[in-house]
C-alpha positions in Angstrom: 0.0 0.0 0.0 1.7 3.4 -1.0 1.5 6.2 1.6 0.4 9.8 1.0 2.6 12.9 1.8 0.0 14.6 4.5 1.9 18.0 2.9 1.5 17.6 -0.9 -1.0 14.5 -1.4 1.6 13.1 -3.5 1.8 9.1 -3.2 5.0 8.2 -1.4 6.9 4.2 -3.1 6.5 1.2 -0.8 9.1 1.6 1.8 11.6 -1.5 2.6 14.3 -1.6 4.9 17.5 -3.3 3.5 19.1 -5.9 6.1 21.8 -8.8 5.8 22.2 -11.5 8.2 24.8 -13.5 8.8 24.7 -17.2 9.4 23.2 -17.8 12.8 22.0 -14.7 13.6 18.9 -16.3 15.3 18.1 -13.5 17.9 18.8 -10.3 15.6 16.7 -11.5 13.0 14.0 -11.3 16.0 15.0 -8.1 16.9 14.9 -6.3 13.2 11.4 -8.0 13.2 10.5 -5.8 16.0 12.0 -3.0 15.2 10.2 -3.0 12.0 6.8 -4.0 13.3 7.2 -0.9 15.5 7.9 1.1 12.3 5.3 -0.3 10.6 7.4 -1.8 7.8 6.2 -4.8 6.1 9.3 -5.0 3.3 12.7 -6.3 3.9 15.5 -7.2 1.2 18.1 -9.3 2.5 21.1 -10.9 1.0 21.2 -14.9 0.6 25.1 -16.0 -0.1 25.4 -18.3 -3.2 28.8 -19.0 -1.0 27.2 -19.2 2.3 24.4 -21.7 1.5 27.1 -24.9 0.8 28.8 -24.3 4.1 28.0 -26.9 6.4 25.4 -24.7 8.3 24.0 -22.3 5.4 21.0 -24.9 4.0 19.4 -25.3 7.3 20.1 -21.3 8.6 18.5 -20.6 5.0 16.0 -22.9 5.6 15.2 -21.2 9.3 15.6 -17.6 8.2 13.7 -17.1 5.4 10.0 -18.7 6.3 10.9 -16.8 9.4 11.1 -13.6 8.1 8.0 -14.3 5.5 5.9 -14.8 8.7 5.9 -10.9 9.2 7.0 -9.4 6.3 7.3 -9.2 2.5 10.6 -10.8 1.7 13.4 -9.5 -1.4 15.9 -12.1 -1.6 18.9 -10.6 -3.6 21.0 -13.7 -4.5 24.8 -13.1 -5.4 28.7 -14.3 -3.9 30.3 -17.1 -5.8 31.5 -20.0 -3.8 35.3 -19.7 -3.8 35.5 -23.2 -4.8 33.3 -22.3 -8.3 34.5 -18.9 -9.0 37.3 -18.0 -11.8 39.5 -16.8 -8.8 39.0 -18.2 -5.2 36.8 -15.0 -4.3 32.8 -14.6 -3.8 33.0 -11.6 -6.2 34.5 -13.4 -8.9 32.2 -15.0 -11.9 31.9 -18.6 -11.6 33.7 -20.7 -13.9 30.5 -22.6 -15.3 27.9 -19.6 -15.6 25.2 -22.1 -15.4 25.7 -22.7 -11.8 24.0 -19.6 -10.7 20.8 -20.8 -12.1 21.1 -24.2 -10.6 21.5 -23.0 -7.2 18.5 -20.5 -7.2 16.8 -23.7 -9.3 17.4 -25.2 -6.0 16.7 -22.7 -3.6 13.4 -21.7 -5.4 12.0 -24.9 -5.3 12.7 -25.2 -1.8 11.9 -21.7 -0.6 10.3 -20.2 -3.1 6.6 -20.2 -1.3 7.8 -17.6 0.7 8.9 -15.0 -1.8 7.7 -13.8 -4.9 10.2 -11.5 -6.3 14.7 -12.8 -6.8 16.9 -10.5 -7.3 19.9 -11.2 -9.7 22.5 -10.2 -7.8 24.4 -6.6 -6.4 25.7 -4.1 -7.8 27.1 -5.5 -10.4 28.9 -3.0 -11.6 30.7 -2.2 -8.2 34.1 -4.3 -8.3 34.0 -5.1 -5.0 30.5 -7.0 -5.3 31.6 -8.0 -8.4 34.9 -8.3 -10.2 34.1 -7.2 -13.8 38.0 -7.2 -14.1 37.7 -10.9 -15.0 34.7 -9.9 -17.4 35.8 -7.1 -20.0 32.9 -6.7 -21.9 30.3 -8.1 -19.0 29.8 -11.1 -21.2 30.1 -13.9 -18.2 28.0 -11.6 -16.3 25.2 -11.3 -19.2 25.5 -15.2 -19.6 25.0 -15.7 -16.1 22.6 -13.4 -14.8 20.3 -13.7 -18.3 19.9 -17.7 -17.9 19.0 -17.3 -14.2 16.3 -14.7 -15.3 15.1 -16.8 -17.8 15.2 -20.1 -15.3 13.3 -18.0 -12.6 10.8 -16.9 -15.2 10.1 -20.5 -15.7 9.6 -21.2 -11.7 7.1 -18.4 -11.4 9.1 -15.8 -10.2 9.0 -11.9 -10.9 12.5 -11.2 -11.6 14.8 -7.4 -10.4 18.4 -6.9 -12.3 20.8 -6.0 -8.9 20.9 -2.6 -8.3 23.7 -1.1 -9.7 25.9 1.3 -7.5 26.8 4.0 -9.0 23.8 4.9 -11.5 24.8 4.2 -14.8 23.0 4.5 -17.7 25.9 3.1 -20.2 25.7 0.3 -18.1 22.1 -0.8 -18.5 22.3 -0.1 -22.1 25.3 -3.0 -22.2 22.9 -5.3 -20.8 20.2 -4.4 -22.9 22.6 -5.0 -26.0 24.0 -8.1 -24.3 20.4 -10.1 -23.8 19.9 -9.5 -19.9 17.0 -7.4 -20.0 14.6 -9.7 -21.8 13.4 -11.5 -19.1 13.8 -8.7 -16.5 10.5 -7.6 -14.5 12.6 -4.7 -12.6 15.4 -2.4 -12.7 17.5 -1.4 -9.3 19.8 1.4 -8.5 21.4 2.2 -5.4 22.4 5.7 -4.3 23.9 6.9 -1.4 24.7 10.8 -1.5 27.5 12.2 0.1 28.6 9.6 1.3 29.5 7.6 -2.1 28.4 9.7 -4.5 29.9 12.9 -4.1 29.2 14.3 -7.4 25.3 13.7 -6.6 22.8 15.4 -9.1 19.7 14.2 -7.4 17.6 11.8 -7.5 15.0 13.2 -10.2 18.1 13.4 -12.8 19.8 10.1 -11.8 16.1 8.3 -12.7 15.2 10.7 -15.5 18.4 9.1 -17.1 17.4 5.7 -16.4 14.4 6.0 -17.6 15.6 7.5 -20.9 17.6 4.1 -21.7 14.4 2.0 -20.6 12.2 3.9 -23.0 14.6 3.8 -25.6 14.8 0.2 -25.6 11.1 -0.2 -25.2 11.0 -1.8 -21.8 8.4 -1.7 -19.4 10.1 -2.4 -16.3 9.7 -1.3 -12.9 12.1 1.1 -11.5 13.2 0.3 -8.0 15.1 2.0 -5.7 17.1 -0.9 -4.1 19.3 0.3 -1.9 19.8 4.4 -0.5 21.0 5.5 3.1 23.3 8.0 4.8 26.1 7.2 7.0 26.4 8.7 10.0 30.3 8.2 11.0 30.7 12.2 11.3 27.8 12.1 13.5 25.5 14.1 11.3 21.8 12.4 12.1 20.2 15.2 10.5 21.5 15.1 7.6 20.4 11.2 7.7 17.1 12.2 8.0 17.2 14.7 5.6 18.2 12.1 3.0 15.6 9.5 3.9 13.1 12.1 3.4 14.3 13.1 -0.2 14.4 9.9 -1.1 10.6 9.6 -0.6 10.0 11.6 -3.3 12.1 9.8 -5.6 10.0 8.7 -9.1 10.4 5.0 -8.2 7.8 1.9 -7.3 10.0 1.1 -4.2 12.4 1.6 -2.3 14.3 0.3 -0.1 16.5 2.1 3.2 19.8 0.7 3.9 19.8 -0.4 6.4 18.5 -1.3 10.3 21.3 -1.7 12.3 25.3 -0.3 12.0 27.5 -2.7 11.1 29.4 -4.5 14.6 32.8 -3.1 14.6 34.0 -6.1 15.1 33.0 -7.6 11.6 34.9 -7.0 8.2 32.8 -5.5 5.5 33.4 -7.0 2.1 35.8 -4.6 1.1 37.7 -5.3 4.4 38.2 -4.5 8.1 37.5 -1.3 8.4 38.9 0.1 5.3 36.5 2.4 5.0 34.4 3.5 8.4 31.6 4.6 6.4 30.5 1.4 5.6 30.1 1.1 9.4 27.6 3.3 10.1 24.3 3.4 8.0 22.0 1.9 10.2 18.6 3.5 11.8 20.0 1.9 15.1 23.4 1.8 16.6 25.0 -1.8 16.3 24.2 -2.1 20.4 20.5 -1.4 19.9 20.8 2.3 20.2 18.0 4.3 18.1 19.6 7.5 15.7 17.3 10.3 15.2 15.5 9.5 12.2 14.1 5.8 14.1 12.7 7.7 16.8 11.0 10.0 14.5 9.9 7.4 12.6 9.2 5.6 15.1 7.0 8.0 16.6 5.4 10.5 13.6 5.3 7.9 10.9 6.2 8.4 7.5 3.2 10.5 6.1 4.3 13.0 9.2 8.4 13.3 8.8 7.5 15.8 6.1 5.6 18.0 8.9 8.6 18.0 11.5 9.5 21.6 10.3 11.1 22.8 13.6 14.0 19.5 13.5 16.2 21.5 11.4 18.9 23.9 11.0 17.5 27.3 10.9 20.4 29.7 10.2 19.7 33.4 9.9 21.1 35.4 7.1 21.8 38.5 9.1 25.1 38.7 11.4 24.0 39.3 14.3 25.4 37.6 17.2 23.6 35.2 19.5 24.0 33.2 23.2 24.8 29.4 21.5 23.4 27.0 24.6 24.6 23.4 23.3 22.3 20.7 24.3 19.9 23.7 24.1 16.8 21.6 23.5 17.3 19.8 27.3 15.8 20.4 30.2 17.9 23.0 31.6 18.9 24.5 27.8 14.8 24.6 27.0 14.6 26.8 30.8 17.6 28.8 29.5 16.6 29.9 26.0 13.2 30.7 27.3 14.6 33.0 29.5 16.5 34.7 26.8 14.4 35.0 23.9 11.8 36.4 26.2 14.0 39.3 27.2 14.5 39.2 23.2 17.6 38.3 23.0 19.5 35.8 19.9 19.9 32.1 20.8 21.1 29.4 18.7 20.0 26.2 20.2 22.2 23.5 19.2 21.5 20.3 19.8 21.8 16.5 18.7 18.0 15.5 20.0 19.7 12.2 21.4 17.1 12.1 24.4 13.7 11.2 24.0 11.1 13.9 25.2 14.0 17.0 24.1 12.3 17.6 20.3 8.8 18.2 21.9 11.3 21.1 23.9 12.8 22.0 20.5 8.9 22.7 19.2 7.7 24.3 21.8 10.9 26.9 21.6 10.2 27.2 18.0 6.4 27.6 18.1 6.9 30.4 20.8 10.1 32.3 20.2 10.4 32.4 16.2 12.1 35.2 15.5 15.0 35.1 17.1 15.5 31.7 17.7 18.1 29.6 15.4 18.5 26.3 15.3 20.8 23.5 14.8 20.4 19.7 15.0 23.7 18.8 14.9 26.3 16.9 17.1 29.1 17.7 19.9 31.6 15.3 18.9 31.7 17.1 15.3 34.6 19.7 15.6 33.9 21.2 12.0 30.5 21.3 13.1 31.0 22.8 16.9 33.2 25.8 14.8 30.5 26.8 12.7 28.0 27.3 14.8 30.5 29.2 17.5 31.3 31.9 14.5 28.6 34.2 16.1 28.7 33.2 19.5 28.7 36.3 22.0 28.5 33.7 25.1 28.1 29.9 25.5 26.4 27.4 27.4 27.5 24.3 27.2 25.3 21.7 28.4 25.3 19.1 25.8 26.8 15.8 27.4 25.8 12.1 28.1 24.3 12.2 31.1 23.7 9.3 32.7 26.2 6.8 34.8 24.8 3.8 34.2 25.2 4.4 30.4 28.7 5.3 31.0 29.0 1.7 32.4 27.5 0.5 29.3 29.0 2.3 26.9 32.3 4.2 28.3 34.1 4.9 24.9 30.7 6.7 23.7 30.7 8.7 27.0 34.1 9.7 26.6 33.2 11.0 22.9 30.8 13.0 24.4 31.5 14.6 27.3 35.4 14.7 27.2 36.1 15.2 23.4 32.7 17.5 23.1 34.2 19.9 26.0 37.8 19.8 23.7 35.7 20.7 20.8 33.9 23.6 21.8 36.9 25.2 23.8 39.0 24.7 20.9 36.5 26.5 18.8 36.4 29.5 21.9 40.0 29.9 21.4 39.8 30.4 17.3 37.9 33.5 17.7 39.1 36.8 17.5 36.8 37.9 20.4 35.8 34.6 22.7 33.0 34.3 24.3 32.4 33.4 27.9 31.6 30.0 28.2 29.9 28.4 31.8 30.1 24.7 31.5 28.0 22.4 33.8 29.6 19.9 35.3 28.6 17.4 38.3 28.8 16.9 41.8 30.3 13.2 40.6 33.5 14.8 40.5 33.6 14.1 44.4 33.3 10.7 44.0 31.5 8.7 46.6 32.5 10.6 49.8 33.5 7.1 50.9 35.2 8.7 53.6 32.4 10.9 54.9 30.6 9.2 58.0 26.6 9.1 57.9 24.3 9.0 60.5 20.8 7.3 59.8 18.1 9.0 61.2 14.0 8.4 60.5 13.8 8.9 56.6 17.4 10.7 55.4 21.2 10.4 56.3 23.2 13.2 57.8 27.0 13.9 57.6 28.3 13.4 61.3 31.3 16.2 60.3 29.5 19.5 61.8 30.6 21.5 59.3 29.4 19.3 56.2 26.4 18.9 58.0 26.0 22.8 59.1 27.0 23.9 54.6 27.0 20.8 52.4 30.4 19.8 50.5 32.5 22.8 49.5 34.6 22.9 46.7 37.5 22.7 48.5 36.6 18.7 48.8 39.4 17.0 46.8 38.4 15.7 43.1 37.6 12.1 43.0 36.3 10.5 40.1 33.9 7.2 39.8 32.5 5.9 37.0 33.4 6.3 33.7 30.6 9.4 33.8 32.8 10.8 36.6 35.7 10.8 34.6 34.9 12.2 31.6 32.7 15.1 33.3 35.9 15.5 35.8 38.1 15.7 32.7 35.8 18.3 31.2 35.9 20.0 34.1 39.4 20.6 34.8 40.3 21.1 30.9 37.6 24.4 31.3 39.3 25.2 34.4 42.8 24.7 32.8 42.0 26.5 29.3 40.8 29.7 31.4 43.9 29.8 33.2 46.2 28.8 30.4 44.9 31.0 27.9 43.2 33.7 29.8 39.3 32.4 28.4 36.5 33.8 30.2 35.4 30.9 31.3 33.8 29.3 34.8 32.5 25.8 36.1 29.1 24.7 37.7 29.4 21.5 39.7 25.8 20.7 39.9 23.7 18.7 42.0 19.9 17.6 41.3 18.2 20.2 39.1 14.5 19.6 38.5 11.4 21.2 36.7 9.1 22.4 33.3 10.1 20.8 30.4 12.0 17.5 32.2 11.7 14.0 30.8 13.7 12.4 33.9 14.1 8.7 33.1 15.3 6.5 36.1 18.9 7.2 35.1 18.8 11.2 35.3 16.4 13.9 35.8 15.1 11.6 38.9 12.7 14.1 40.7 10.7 14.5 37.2 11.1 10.6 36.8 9.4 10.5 40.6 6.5 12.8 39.9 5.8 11.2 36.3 5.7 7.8 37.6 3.4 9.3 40.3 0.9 10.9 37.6 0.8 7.3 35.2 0.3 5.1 38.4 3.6 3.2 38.2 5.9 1.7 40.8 8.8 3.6 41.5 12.3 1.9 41.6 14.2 2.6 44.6 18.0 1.9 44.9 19.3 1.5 48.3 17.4 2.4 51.1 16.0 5.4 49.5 17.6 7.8 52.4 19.9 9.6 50.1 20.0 13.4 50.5 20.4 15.3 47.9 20.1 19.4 47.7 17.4 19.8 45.0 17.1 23.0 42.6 14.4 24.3 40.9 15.7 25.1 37.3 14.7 28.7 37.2 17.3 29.3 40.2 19.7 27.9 38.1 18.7 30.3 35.3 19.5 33.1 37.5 22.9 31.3 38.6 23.7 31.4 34.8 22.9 34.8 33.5 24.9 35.9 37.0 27.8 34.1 36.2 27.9 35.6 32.7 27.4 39.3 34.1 30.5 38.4 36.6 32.3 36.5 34.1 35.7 38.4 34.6 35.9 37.9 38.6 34.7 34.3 38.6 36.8 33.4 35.7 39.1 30.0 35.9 36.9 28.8 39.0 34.4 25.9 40.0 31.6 26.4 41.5 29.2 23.8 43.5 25.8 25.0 42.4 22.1 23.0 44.1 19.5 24.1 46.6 22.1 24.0 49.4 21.4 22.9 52.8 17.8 25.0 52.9 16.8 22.5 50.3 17.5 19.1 51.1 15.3 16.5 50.4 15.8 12.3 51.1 14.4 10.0 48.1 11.6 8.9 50.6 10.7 12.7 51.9 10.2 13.6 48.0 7.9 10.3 47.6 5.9 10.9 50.3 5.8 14.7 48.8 4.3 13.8 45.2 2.2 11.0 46.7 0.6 13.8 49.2 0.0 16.1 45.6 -1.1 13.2 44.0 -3.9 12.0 46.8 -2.2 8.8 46.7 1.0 7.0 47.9 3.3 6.0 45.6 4.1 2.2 45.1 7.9 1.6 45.8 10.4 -1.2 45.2 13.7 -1.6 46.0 16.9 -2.5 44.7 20.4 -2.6 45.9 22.7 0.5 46.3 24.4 1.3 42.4 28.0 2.0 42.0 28.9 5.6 42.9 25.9 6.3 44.4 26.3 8.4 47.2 24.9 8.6 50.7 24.6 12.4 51.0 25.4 15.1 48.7 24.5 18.7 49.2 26.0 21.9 47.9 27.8 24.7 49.9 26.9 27.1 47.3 28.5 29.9 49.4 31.3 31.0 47.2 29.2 31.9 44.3 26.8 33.6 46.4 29.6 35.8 47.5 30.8 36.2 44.5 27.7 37.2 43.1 24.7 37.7 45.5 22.7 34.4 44.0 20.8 32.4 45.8 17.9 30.0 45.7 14.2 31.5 45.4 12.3 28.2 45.3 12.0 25.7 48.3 11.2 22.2 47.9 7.3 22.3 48.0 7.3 24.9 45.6 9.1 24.0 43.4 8.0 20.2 43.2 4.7 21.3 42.9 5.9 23.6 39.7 7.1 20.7 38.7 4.0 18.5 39.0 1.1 20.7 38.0 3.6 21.4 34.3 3.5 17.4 34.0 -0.1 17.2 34.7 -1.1 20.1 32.5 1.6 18.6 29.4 -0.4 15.3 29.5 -4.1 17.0 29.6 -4.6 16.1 33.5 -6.1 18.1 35.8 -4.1 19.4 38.2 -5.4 18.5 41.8 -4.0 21.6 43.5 -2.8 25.0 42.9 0.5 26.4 43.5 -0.4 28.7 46.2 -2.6 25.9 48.5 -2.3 25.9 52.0 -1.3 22.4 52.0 1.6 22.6 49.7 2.9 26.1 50.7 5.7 26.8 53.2 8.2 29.8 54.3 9.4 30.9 51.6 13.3 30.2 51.2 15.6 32.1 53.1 17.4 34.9 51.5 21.7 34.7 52.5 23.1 37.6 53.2 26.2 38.3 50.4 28.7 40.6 51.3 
């Protein structure tokens, strides 16, 4: 069933996704099933190996993978790769020595499988030496033998028959097989394109088909025109642009096509041209090889095809006037959403730049966009991207830099990715401060994590929440004086961030300061149970779900409602050349400490109900007590907190209620919510 453009009406091709599996691949092949149920795809091409089929385990994995597939889906078998022992040269690119072979094995393989598939293609891009070595085949003679008396043979069995999509598009090259015989029993063309990435010199897709379609009419044929393969890789990082290329593709004048592919190649396996010869190759999936989603899945995922068209705001929006702007990396967070707002409201420039890794941000990213058009700009683009990171910093008057992997579990999962992003991002952006002629003050947030565990720190438990037995810890929270100590693989790449701001300030005299933070929460949070966990609290609370508690759930932490921090930030920029080359611990301080339990019992009194707990032992680095002494930058720049605990959670909750069309059951100002206001501190 073709799909309609909601924008233009214009009928979208059948969309396929493009997948290989290697031999005993039992549990991926369930998992790309999924995945595409979830996208609503019903058409997958996948490879079967001539080569692989006579190994001692390809019959029965053939025999297991294909009916298994055809259960769910529309299956596009695209036969090709010579047995070494066959071929002209001991290689699956290389053309076997008796041409008839080829149409003896898919004779075979028809008869046994065909019931589940009514389309074969004739091999892969053909014309692409690696797939196939037309060095042994001047003329494409072997080939035209070959590939023409399997198409006839398949004709005979019933099938529909597709010529492999050659890669690059060449119309000399269908012509040759026109002259050499192929195309007479030929049902459908493929090409393959994959610009800027392969094709550099890319002239679109309308002229790459217009010319293929030229040679068709020409020769009087009335085949189908298929778009076999297309995909971006996304080595540089560059999601966007992945997305952007999926969507042109849609448009292409084509019966089908298909997306290369579901997942990234594992690193750890050779592609055919070799082991990582070429790190593109590496990197076209909608998902990361470790089950990751990129940017155009979730959309997918989420939208559907007929609305990817519509997501207007998930762009880059750059200005054509000079003028400068605040640049807030990971702009379209939590705390970067609560930023911008701020600014453009006063009507100031922001450029919001932001890689919309984290699920909930691109609802922040609309809302910005729908509210603040005029002098909001926008970038969808990635930290670990220095040529990127430089571009957008050409205009930057001040930066924020909040764009970082944020969780420590992740970190345990996947450390080299967390190091990408949080220690190489930090060296990207301040390298891109220091190219300026004029460089902008930059406040970077970094974490409380940098302490470590406080291991050494005794605790005393009393009723529902530790305290410190140290009088002076317990009396102002952990100063920055507190020697660095880093856990976790989050730890130390935020530490090394840290002290490389620190360093570059000092080193080469960059305006430039530190926050250490400790739990931020409020409007526009989608906490998950690995960060952001006061939002994660209260939206469990709303949707009636247990709550996962690890450890004992007396942890203290200093909590701070993230229009505080606001404040904090536009200080620090106003004070930029005093606090300049320092670190700063920046939470609610001791006037706002909450235990895991006390804010529970909190959101289950606003929600009328308790809230359903379970618990699970301590996780690594998680410490007992944490609170900020925040009184260094209130000295240095007369900051401090407005909102206490009950107001602010209940901020908090009555935005979540009112984002999911709930009625909030209190109001702001209630009697039994409200408490004293926070104590002012006295600044000298």
């Amino acid at each position: 069933m073709k799909i309609k453009n909601a924008k233009n009406e214009k009928s979208l091709p059948k969309v396929g996704i493009v997948e290989w599996f290697r031999v005993g691949e039992h549990e991926r092949v369930k998992q790309v099933l999924a995945d595409l149920k979830e996208l609503g795809v019903t058409e997958l091409r996948t490879g079967v190996s001539w080569a692989d089929y006579y190994t001692p385990e390809g019959k029965g994995w053939y025999n297991w993978l294909i009916p298994t597939l055809a259960k769910e889906l529309n299956v596009l078998p695209c036969f090709l790769y010579t047995p070494p022992s066959l071929g002209e040269k001991p290689r699956t690119s290389s053309p076997p020595r008796d041409k008839k072979a080829y149409a003896d094995f898919l004779d075979v393989f028809i008869k046994d499988m065909g019931e589940h598939f009514e389309w074969v293609e004739l091999w892969n891009e053909p014309n692409n030496q690696i797939e196939y070595d037309f060095t042994l085949d001047y003329g494409w003679n072997k080939f035209a033998e070959m590939v023409g008396g399997a198409a006839y043979w398949c004709k005979q069995l019933g099938k529909k028959t597709l010529l492999g999509g050659m890669s690059p598009i060449d119309p000399n090259w269908l012509q040759m097989m026109f002259e050499r015989g192929v195309m007479e029993h030929i049902d459908a063309v493929g090409i393959h394109g994959f610009p800027f990435v392969f094709d550099q010199m890319w002239d679109g897709w309308d002229e790459n088909i217009k010319a293929v379609r030229e040679v068709l009419d020409q020769n009087n044929c009335t085949a189908e025109l298929w778009i076999t393969e297309a995909g971006f890789s996304t080595w540089q990082h560059d999601e966007l642009k992945q997305v952007q290329e999926f969507k042109e593709v849609l448009k292409a004048d084509a019966t089908r096509v298909y997306w290369y592919g579901a997942y990234d190649l594992n690193a750890k396996h050779p592609t055919v041209g070799g082991f990582h010869l070429d790190d593109r190759e590496y990197h076209f999936g909608l998902k990361r090889s470790d089950g990751s989603s990129k940017l155009l899945y979730r959309l997918w995922a989420k939208h559907g095809l007929e609305q990817l068209e519509n997501l207007t705001h998930i762009t880059r929006t750059i200005h054509e006037n000079t003028a400068p702007y605040t640049l807030i990396t990971g702009g379209a967070g939590f705390v970067g959403t609560n930023l911008a707002k701020r600014l453009l409201s006063e009507g100031k420039r922001v450029m919001v730049f932001d890689s919309l890794s984290r699920d909930g941000v691109e609802q922040n990213l609309q809302w910005l966009h729908e509210n603040y058009p005029e002098n909001l700009e926008i970038y969808v683009g990635d930290i670990r991207n220095l040529q990127t990171v430089r571009y957008v910093m050409q205009r930057a008057e001040a930066v924020y830099h909040f764009a970082a992997q944020v969780a420590v579990t992740t970190s345990l999962d996947l450390p080299m990715n967390d190091f990408e992003i949080n220690a190489r991002g930090v060296m990207n952006v301040l390298e891109a401060i220091r190219e300026q002629d004029n460089p902008p003050p930059l406040v970077f947030t970094s974490t409380n994590k940098v302490y470590g565990g406080l291991e050494d720190v005794e605790f005393i438990s009393n009723g529902s929440r530790y305290y410190p037995s140290d009088k002076e810890i317990k009396e102002n929270g952990i100063s920055e004086k507190r020697p660095l100590d880093f856990h976790s693989p989050y730890g130390c790449s935020k530490g090394a961030a840290d002290q490389y701001v620190v360093d570059y300030a000092r080193t080469y005299n960059l305006p430039m300061a530190v926050f250490r933070m400790s739990c931020i929460y409020g409007p526009h949070q989608y906490g998950n149970e690995d960060q952001g966990w006061v939002a994660h609290f209260a939206i469990r609370a709303i949707e009636g779900q247990p709550i996962n508690i690890y450890g004992d759930g007396k942890q203290v932490r200093d909590i701070l409602f993230v229009e505080d921090l606001v404040d904090a930030f536009l200080l620090a920029h106003k004070h930029i050349e005093h606090i300049s080359g320092q670190a700063f611990n920046i939470g609610g301080g001791t006037e706002n400490t909450v235990s895991l339990l006390e804010l529970l019992k909190t959101i289950g009194r606003y929600r009328g109900k308790e809230v359903q707990l379970r618990f699970g032992d301590w996780r690594p680095g998680d410490q007992h007590y944490y609170v900020s002494d925040t009184r260094k930058f209130q000295e240095a720049t007369g900051w401090y907190s407005k909102h206490n605990v009950q107001e602010g959670v209940a901020k908090l909750y009555q935005w979540l209620c009112e984002n999911r069309g709930i009625k909030v059951p209190f109001t702001i100002s209630s009697k039994n919510i409200q408490e004293e206001p926070a104590k002012k501190v006295a600044v000298a």
